[in-house]
C-alpha positions as CSV (number, residue, x, y, z in Angstrom):
1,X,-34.0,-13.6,52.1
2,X,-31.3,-11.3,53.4
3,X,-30.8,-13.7,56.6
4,X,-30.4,-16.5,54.1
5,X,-27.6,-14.5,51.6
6,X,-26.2,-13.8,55.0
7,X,-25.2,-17.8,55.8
8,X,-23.1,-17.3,53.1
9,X,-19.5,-15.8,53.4
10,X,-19.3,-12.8,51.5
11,X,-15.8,-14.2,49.6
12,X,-17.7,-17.0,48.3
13,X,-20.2,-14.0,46.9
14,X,-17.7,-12.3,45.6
15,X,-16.1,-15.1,43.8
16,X,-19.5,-16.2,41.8
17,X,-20.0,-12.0,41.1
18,X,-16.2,-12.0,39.6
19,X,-16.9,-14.4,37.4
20,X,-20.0,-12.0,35.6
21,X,-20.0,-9.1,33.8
22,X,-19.4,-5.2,35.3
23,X,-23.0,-4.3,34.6
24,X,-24.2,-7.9,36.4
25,X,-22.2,-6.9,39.4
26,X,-23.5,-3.4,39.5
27,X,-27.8,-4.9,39.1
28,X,-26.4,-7.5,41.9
29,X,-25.5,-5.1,44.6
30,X,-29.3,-4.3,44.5
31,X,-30.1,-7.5,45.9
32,X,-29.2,-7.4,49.9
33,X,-26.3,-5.4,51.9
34,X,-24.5,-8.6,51.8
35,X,-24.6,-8.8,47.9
36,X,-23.8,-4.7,47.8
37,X,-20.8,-5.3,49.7
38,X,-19.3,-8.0,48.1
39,X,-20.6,-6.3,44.1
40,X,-18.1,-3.8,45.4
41,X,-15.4,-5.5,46.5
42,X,-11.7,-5.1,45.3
43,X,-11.7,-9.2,44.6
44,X,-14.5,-8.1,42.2
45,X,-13.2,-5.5,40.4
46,X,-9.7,-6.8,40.1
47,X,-11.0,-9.3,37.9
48,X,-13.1,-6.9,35.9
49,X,-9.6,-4.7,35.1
50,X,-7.3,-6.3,32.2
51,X,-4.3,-7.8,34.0
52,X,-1.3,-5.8,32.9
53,X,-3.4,-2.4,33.9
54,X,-0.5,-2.2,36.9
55,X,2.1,-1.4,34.4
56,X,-0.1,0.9,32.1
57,X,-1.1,2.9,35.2
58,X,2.9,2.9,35.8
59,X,3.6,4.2,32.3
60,X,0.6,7.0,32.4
61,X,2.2,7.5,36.1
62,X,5.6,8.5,34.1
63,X,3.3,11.9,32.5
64,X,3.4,14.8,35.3
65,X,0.2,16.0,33.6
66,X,-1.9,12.7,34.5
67,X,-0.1,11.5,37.7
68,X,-1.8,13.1,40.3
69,X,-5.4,11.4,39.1
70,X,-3.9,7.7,39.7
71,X,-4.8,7.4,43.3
72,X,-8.3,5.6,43.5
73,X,-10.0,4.5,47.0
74,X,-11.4,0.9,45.5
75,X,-11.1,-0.9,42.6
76,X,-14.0,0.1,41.4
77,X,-13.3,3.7,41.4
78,X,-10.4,2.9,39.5
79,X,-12.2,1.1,36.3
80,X,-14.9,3.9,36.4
81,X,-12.3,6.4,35.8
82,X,-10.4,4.2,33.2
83,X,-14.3,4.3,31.8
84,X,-14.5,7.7,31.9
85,X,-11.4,9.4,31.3
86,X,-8.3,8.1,29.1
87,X,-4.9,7.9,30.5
88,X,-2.2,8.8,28.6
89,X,0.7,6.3,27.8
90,X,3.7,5.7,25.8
91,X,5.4,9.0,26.4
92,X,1.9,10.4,25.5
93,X,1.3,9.0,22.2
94,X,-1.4,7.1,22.9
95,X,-4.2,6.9,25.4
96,X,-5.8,3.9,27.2
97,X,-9.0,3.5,28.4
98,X,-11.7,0.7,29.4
99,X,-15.4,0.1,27.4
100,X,-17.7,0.5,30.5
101,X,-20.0,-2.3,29.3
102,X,-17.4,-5.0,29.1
103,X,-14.2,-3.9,30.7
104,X,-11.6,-4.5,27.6
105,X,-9.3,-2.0,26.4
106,X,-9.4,0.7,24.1
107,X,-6.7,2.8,23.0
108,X,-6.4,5.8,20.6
109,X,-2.9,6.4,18.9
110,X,-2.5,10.4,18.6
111,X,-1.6,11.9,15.3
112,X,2.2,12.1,16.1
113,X,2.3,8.3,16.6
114,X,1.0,7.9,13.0
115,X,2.7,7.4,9.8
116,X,1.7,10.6,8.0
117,X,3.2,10.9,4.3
118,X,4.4,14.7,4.1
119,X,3.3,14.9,7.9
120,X,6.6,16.8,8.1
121,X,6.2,19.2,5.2
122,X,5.1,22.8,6.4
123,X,3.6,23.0,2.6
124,X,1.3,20.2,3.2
125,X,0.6,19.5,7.2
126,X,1.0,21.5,9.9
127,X,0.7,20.4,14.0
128,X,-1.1,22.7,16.1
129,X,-2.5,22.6,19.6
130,X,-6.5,22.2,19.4
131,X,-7.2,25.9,20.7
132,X,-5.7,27.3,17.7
133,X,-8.1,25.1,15.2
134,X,-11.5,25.8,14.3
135,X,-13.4,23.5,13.6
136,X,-16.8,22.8,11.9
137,X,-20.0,20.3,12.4
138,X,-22.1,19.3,9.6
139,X,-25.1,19.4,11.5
140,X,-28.6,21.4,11.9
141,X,-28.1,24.5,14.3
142,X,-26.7,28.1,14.8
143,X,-23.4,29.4,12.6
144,X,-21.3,30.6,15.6
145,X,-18.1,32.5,14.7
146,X,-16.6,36.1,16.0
147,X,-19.7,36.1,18.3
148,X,-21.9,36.5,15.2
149,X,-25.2,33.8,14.9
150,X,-27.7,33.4,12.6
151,X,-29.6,30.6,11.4
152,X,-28.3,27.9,8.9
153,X,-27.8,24.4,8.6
154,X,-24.0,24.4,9.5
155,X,-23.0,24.5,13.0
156,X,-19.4,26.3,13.5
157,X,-17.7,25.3,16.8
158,X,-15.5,28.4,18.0
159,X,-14.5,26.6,20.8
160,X,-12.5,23.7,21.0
161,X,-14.2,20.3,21.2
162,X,-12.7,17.9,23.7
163,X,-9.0,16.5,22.7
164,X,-6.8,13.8,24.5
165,X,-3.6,14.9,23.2
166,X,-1.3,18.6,23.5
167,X,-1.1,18.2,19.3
168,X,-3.1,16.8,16.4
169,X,-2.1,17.6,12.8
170,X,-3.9,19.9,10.4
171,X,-3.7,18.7,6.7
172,X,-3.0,22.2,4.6
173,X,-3.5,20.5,1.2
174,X,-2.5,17.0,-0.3
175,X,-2.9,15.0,-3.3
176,X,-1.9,11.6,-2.0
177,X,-3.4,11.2,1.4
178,X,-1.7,8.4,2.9
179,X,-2.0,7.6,6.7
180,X,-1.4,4.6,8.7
181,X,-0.5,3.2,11.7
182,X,0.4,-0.1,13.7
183,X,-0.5,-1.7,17.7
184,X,0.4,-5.8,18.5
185,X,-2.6,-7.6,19.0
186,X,-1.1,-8.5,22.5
187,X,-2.0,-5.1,23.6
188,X,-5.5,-5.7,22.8
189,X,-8.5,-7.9,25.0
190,X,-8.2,-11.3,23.5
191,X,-11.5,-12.7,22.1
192,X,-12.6,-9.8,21.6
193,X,-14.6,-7.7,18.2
194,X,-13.1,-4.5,17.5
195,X,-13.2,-2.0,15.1
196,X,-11.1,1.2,14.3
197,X,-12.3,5.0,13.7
198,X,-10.5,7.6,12.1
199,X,-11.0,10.5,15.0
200,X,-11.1,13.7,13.0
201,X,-12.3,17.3,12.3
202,X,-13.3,19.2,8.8
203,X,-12.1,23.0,9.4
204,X,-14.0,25.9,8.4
205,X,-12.4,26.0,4.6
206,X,-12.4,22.0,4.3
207,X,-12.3,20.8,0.1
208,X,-11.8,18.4,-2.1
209,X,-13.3,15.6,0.1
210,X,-17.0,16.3,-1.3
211,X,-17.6,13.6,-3.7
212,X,-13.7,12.0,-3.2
213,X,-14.0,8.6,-1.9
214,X,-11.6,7.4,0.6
215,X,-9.7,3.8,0.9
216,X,-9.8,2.2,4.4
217,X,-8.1,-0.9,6.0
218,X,-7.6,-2.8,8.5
219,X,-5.8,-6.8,9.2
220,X,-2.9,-7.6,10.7
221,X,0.7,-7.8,8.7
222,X,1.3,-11.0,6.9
223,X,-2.6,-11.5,6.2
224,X,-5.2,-10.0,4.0
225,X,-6.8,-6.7,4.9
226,X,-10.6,-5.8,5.0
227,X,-10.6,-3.3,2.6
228,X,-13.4,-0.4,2.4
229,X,-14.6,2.8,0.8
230,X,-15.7,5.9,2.9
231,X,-16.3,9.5,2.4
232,X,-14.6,11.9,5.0
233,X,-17.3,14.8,3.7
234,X,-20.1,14.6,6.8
235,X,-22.6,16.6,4.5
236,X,-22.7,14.3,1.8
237,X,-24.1,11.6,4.2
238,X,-26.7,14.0,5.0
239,X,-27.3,15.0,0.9
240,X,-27.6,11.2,0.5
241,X,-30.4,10.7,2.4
242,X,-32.1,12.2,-0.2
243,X,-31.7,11.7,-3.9
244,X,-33.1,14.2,-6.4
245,X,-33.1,12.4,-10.1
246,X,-32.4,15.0,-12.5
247,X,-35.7,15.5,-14.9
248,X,-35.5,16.7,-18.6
249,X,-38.3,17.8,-20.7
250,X,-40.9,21.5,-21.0
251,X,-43.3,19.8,-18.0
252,X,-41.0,17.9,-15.8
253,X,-38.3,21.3,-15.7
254,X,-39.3,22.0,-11.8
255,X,-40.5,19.3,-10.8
256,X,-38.4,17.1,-7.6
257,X,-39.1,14.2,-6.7
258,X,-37.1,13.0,-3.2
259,X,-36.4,9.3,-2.8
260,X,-36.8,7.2,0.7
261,X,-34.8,8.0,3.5
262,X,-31.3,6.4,3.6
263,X,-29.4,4.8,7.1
264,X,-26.2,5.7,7.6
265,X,-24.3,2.2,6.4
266,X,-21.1,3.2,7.9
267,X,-19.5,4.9,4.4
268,X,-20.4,8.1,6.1
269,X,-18.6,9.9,9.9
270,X,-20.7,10.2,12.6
271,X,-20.3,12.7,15.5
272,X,-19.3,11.4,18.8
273,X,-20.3,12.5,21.6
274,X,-16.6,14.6,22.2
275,X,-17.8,16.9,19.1
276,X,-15.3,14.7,16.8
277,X,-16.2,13.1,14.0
278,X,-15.3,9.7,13.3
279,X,-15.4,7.1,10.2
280,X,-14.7,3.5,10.8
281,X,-11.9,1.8,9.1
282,X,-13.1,-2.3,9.3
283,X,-13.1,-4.6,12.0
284,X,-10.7,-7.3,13.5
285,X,-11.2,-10.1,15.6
286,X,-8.8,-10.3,18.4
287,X,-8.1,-14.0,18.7
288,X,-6.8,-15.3,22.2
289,X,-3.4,-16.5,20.8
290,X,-3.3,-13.7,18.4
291,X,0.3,-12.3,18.3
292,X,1.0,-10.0,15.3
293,X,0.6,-6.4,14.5
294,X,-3.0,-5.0,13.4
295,X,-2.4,-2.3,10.6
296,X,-5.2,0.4,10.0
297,X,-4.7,2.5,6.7
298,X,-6.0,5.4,5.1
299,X,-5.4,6.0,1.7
300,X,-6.3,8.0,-1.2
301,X,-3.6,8.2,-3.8
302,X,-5.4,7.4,-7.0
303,X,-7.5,10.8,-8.4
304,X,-4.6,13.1,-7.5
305,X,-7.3,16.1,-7.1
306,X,-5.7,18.5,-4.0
307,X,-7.8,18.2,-1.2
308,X,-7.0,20.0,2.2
309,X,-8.8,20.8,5.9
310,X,-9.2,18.5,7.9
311,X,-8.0,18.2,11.9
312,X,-6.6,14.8,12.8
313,X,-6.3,13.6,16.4
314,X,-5.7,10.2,15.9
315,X,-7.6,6.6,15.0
316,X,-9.1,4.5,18.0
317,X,-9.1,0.9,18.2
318,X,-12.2,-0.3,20.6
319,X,-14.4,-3.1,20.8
320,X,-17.4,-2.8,18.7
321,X,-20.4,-2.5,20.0
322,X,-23.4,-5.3,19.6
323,X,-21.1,-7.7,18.7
């Protein structure tokens, strides 16, 4: 079977492979050394890599702290690393990277490229570095703090979790949350599902958010929003998995009953796999003549209750996955 592959020039391989999907190529260099050597081609993997990534690798270039990891042997190399470690662009206000599954682009705008109400009121935000944060994980584990541990089911990180940006901003105490934030739709892969997250981080002394449900966007200017309800609170989407009606009467005093299990139905954060949390704000499909600018909000302004603690490093725009 190799001989026969082999009548064929490896350019023509390479052609058919562009024309598939990153994982296709990857199962297709399996195949024969012919196939392996045109999977891995730079005519491949040129195709897989949006086509304005010269000028964001130029603008991340522009960074002294992420210039010296721009030089790549192969194509390839350089999409696995856009994969697998965001670049910084825009002066460092936002970061690029690529889904590995699909190749289109995701970005994350950082905290200072949002539109934070108060964001520049010492009383009410502050911006920090992430080593000087602590941060906490609703999650089953060990407490961790000072060097101390003993059993609970709250998990304190001491150190730092992973962060893409020098700053993110800490919210001291508000009662009008209001964030938002803008990207065109050029920017983003045309045809294309995606949906935004809230990145984020409760802190050790984190209120107010308990029982406080949260207002979420996302549509472009001009057109209606999808409009959502969340809870920022990570151990309430645990506490609702579980409902425990409340029983009156001599008998019944001490008696529990637990309902069934609950899935997580996306009102709730999740963890990622950087030790953030994150919450997602809606979806948007990115049409292929789509020219407008895709808003994402985050809002709660009605109750008025103070609320405060919480770590934000920005919202991230990807492509959603199973869609």
């Amino acid at each position: 079977m190799e001989a026969e592959m082999g009548l064929l020039p490896e350019g023509c391989i390479a052609n058919v492979i562009s024309f598939t999907t990153p994982r296709d190529a990857c199962r297709l260099s399996s195949v024969s050394t012919v196939f392996k050597s045109a999977a891995e081609s730079d005519a491949v993997w040129e195709r897989f890599l949006p086509p304005d990534y010269p000028s964001l690798l130029s603008d991340a270039a522009s960074s002294s702290s992420s210039s010296s990891s721009l030089h790549f042997s192969s194509k390839k190399e350089l999409y696995f690393s856009l994969c697998h470690n965001p670049i910084l662009i825009d002066e460092g206000k936002k970061s690029f990277s690529l889904d590995k599954q699909s190749g289109k682009k995701c970005y994350m705008i950082s905290a200072r490229d949002l539109l934070i109400v108060w964001g520049d009121t010492p009383t009410y935000w502050r911006w920090t570095s992430v080593p000087e944060a602590r941060f906490v994980s609703f999650t089953h584990g060990f407490y961790l703090f000072l060097y101390y541990s003993f059993f609970t089911s709250v998990k304190i990180y001491c150190l730092h979790p992973k962060n893409r940006f020098p700053e993110v901003a800490e919210l001291i105490c508000v009662c009008w949350l209001e964030i938002r934030c803008k990207i065109n739709t050029r920017s983003l892969s045309p045809r294309t599902l995606y949906a935004a997250y809230l990145v984020y981080k409760p802190t050790a002394g984190s209120y107010g958010f308990e029982y406080q449900p949260i207002d979420v966007s996302v549509g472009v200017v001009g057109s209606e929003s999808q409009t959502r309800t969340v809870y920022l609170d990570a151990e309430r989407g645990q506490r609702q998995r579980y409902h425990y009606p409340r029983r009156i009467g001599l008998f019944n005093r001490s008696r529990r009953q637990a309902s069934m299990p609950k899935e997580n139905d996306g009102c709730y954060p999740k963890e990622r796999d950087d030790e953030w949390l994150e919450i997602e704000l809606g979806d948007f499909f990115n049409k292929e003549d789509e020219d407008g600018e895709l808003e994402m909000s985050v809002l709660e302004v009605a109750a008025g209750d103070w609320k405060g603690g919480l770590i934000i490093q920005g919202i991230e725009i990807r492509p959603k996955q199973g869609k």
